[in-house]
N, C-alpha and C positions, 0 to 999 in steps of 0.2 A: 504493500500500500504506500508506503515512502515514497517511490516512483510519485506516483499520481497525486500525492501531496506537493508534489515540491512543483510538478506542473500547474496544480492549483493555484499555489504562491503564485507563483510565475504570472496568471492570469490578475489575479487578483491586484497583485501591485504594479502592473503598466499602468504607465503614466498615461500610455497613447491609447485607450478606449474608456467611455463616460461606462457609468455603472450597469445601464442596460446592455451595453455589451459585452462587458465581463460575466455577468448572470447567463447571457445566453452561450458565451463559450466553456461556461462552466458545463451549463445542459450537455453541449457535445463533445466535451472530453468527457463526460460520466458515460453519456450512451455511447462512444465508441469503446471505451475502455474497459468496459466492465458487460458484460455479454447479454447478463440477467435483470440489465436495468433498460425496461421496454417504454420508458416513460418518464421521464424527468420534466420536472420544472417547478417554477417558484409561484408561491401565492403572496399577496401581500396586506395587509390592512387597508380596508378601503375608506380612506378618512377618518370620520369618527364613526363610521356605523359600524355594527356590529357584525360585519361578514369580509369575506374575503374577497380579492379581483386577482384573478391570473395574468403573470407574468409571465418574463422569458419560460419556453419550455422547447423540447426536441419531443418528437414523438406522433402519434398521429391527433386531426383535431379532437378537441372534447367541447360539448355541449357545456360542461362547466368552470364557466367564465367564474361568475360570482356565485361563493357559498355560505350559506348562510350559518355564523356560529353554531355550533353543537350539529348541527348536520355534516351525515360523512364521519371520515378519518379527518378529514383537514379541519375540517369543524370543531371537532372536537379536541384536538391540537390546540388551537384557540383558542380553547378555556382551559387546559388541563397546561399548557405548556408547556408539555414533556414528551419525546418521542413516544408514538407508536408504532410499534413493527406487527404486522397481521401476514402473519405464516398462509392463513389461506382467507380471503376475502368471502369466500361462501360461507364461513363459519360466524360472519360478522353480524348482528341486524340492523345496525346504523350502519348501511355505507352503501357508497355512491358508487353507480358503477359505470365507468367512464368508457368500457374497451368490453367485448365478453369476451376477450383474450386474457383478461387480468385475473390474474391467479392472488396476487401477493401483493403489498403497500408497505411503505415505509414514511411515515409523516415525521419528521424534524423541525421544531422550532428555532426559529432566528431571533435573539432574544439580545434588546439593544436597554442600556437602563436598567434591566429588572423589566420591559414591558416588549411583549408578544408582540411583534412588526409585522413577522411574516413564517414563513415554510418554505421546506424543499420537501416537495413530495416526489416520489418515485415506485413507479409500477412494474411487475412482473409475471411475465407469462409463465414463469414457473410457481411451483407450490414451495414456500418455505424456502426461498434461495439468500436470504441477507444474515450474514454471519454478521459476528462479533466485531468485526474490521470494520467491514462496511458502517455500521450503525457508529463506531468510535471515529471515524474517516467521515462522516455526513455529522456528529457534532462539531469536531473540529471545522467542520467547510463554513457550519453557519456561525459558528463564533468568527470566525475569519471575516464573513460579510458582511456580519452584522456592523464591522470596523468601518464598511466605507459606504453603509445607508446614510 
């Protein structure tokens, strides 16, 4: 995973791209890189309301732009501000389902102050593929971004 940290970095602190386009090259070094991630991208705070608006993502479109707190996995990120990993998404009753290829999620919060900004969500067409790495490699990336919202 070191590899793909230190690429991170690398994206993260040029000088020569504003923040929505280090977000989106973040998306496609994760989806090139990593096999099992069918779906990347960021949600963010939509002002003061209480739901989310999609940001940079790689992956095919989704119908869900804007989510509404407590609904979903991202939703409930939201309020909970603590990863959720869901090994297999059919097992879930709150959640959205964006792909019926989607096996698997991983919800990350981006957490700027002590207050919930946003997420990196990431989907999988496998059942149960995000290890130990991944989920310690996807806190690290949002403490990282959360540096230059």
């Amino acid at each position: 995973m070191s590899e793909i940290k230190k690429r991170l970095s690398s994206i993260i602190e040029s000088p020569a791209h504003n923040t929505e386009v280090k977000l989106q090259k973040i998306c496609q070094l994760l989806d090139q890189e990593i096999s099992y991630f069918n779906w990347t991208g960021f949600y963010f705070k939509n002002g003061d309301k209480e739901e989310l608006i999609l940001g940079p993502y790689v992956g095919a479109p989704t119908d869900h732009t804007i989510i509404p707190y407590g609904k979903g996995i991202c939703g409930q990120v939201a309020l909970s501000n603590e990863t959720f990993v869901v090994p297999d998404v059919h097992e879930q009753d709150n959640y959205l389902s964006c792909s019926i290829d989607t096996k698997a999620e991983i919800v990350v919060p981006i957490m700027k102050d002590g207050v919930n900004i946003g997420q990196i969500d990431i989907d999988s067409h496998k059942i149960n593929p995000f290890t130990d790495e991944d989920r310690e490699m996807l806190e690290w990336l949002c403490d990282e971004v959360a540096k230059i919202m």
